[in-house]
N, C-alpha and C positions, 0 to 999 in steps of 0.2 A: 733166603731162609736156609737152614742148616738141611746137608741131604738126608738126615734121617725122615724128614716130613717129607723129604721127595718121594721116600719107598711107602708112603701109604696107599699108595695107589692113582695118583692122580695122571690121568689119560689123557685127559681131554684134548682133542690136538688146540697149539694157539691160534690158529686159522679159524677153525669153527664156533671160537668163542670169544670172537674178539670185541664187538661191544654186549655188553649184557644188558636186559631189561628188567628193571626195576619196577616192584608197586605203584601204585600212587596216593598210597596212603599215606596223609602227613604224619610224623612222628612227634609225638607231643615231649617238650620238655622231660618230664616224669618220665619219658620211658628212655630218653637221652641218660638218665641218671648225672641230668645237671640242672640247676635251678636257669640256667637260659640266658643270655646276653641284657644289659642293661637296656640298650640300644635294638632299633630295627636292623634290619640285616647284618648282623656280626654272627660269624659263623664262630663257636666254640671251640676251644683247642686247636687252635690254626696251624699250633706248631706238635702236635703231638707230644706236650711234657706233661699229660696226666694220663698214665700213671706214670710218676717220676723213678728217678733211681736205677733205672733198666740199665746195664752194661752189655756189649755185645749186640749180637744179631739175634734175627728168627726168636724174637719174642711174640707167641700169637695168644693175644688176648681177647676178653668179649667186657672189658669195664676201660674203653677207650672213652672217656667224657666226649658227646654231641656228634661222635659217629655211628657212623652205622655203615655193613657191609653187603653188597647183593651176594656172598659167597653165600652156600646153603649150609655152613658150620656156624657161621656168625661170626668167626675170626678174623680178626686185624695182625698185622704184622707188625711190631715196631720194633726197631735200630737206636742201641743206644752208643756209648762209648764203648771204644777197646775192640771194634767190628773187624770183622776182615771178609771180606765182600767174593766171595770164592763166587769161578772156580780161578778167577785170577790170582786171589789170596792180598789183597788190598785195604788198607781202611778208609772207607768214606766218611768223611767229617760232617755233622748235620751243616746246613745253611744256616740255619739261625738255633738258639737255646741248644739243646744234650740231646735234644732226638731225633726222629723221623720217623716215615712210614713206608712201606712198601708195598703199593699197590695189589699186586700178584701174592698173594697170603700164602694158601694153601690151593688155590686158582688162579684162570684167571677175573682179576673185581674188580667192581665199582666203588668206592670210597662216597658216601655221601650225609647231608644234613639239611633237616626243612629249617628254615629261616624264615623270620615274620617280618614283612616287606608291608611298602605303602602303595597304594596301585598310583602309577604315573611316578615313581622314584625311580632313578636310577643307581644300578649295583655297581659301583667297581672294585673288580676282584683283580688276584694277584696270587702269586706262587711261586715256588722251587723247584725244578726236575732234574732227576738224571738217572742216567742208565747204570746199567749195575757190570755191565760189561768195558772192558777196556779197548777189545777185539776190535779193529779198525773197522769201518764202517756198521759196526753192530751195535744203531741206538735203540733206545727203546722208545715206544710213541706209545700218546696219550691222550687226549680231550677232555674239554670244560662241558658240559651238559649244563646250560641252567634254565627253569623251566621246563624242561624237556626241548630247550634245542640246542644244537651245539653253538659252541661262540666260536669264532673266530679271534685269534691272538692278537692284539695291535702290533702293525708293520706286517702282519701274514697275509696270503691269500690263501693257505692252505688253514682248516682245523686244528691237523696234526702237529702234537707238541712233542721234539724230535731230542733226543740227546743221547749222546753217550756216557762213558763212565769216568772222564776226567776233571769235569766241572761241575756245579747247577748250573741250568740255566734259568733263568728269570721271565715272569708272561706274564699280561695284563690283560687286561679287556674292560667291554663296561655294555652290560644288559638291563633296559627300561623294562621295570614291571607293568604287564600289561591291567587293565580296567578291572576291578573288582578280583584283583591274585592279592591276597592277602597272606598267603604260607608260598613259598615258593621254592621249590628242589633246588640246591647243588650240587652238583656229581660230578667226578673227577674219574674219567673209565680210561681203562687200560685197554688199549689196541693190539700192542704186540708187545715180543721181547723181545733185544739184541741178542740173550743167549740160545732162543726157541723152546725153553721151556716155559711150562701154564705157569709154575709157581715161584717164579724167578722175574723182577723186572720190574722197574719205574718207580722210583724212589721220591717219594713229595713230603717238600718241610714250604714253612712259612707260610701257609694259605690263609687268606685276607679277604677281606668282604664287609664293604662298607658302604653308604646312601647317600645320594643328594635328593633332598628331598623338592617334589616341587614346591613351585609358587603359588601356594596357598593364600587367596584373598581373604583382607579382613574378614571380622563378623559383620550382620548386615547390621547397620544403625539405625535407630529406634528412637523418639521421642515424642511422646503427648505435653500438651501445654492448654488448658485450660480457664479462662478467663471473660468479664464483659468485652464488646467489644469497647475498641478503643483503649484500654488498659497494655500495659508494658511488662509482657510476659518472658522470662527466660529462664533456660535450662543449659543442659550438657549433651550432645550427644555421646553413648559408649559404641565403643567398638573393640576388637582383640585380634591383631594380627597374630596367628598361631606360629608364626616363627621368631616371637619376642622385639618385632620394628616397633619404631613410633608411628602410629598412625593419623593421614591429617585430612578434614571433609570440609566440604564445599556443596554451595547449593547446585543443582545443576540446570532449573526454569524458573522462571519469574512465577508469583499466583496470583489472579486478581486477588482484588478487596485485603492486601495482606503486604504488609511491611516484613521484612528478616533479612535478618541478616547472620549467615552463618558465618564464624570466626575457624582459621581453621585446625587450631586444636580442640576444634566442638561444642563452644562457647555458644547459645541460639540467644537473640532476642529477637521476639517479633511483637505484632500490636497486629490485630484484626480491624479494617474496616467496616465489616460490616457481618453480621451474626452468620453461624453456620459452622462447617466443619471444613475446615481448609487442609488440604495434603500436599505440601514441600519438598521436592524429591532431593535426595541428597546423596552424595558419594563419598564412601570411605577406602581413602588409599593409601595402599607399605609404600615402605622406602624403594621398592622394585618395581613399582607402576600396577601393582595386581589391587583392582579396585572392586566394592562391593557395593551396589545398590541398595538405599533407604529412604527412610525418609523422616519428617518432622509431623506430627499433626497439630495444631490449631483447632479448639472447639472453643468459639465465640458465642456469649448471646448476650440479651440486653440484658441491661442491668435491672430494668423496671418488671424483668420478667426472669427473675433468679431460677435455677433449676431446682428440683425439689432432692436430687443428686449428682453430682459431676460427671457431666458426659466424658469427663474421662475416665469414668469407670468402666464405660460401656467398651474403652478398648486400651484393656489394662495389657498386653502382650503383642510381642511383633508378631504372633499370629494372627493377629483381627486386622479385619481389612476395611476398616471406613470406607463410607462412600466418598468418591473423589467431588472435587471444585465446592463454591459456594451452593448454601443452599437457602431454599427461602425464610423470612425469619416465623417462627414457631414450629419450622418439621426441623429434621435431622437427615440427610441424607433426601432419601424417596419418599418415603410412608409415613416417616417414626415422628409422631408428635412430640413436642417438649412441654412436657406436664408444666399448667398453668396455679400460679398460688393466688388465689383469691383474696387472698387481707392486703393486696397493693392492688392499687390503682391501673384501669390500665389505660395507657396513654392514648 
């Protein structure tokens, strides 16, 4: 940043303030002043080119699209073309597109953005660093915060993300969102500087953040079939793998009194031996082996004793739960009579 923002006053030593703590309050879209990523975990402005057209250093803004900063001004630093990176007097070329960022604003801060996550996805993230100093061994260090813990870099043992002022260097990682984190922080905090001053140091372009989502099993399958017994009844079972597979089902136990045959793109034909409500357990499975639990129902009765309405009305949703196996002929289940029509005969 240019030294006139040095002489406003900032003291702070960089030792005493080297990680900062942040709120926890999510930051909704609407106040990012961006409509929000298509996509789950895509962090906004990864490269810092909105706002565009920036020439030069020590541009500190408060209309950085999907960041936000722990400094208590609200200011972002961004680096455009044409820089010269004092006190060495150097130009730093961004890593990727026309711009960047500089950690150390008008302090030293935290760079960060909530992001809308699946719980049990994993993040992998990615980025640019470098130090602002050329000074032999004078890097600047830095860390990933996400969720509120630090990640460790692939090939590190250490957190700390280390560089000096002659290249970027390049970092990755990858953080599993935990059970019911549906918003979840990433922060990008500044440790030190290779010059020792607060508002000086660690320069981040190209920041990346993207999901693998888990294996999400099909929906569970579902189908009533209604008929005398003896009669050749068939249907479909549905199902909807939420990652767009083909999904394919299979019975998983034999039933008494009950012929089926499930086909296994969800084809059913069955035929009841003998009156009652029959339950067919079935399975629907993706192309990844992530299987769903269902089933088929069967409600058989005679024919000389027609229902007065189709006991598959009585369980029009996979939320009704029939009673399981055969049952005897004129109940349903336990208790429930099968209303009798008096103008036929009874056998």
């Amino acid at each position: 940043m240019p030294l006139r923002v040095l002489l406003l006053g900032v003291a702070a030593s960089l030792a005493a303030a080297a990680v900062s703590v942040l709120t926890t309050r999510p930051v909704s879209a609407a106040e990012t002043g961006a409509a929000g990523p298509a996509e789950p975990c895509a962090v906004v402005n990864g490269g810092f080119e909105e706002p565009g057209g920036l020439r030069g250093q020590g541009h500190l803004r408060k209309d950085v699209p999907g960041w936000r900063t722990s400094s208590r001004d609200g200011l972002i630093e961004i680096w455009g073309a044409g820089n010269h990176a004092d006190p060495m007097d150097f130009t730093v070329p961004p890593d990727t597109g026309d711009q960047f960022a500089e950690l150390n604003g008008t302090s030293v801060s935290t760079l960060y953005q909530d992001i809308r996550t699946v719980p049990g996805s994993t993040i992998d993230w990615s980025l640019a660093h470098r130090g602002r100093s050329r000074t032999q061994a004078d890097e600047d260090v830095m860390r990933v915060r996400i969720g509120g813990v630090v990640q460790v870099p692939e090939g590190q043992d250490s957190p700390d993300i280390a560089d000096g002022g002659d290249t970027w260097g390049h970092y990755g990682g990858s953080y599993t969102v935990p059970r019911g984190q549906r918003v979840t922080r990433v922060e990008f905090v500044s440790v030190s500087s290779g010059t020792g001053r607060p508002s000086y140091g660690n320069f981040l372009d190209s920041v990346s953040t993207s999901c693998t989502l888990p294996n999400q099993p099909p929906t569970v399958p579902y189908l009533v079939l209604s008929g005398s017994v003896g009669q050749i009844l068939d249907g479909s079972l549905t199902s909807v793998d939420p990652e767009g597979g083909e999904v394919t089902y299979n019975a998983t136990a034999p039933v008494p009194w009950l012929n089926v045959t499930v086909r296994p793109h969800g084809t059913v034909v069955a035929r009841a031996l003998r009156p009652g409500v029959h339950q067919v357990p079935v399975k629907a499975c993706d192309e990844r082996g992530a299987c769903a639990d269902g089933r088929v129902v069967v409600v058989a009765y005679r024919r000389t004793r027609p229902l007065a309405r189709s006991l598959a009305d009585l369980y029009p949703t996979q939320a009704a739960a029939p009673p399981v196996g055969p049952s005897r002929p004129g109940t349903v289940g336990k208790d429930r009579r099968i209303p009798v029509r008096t103008d036929h005969p009874t056998p």
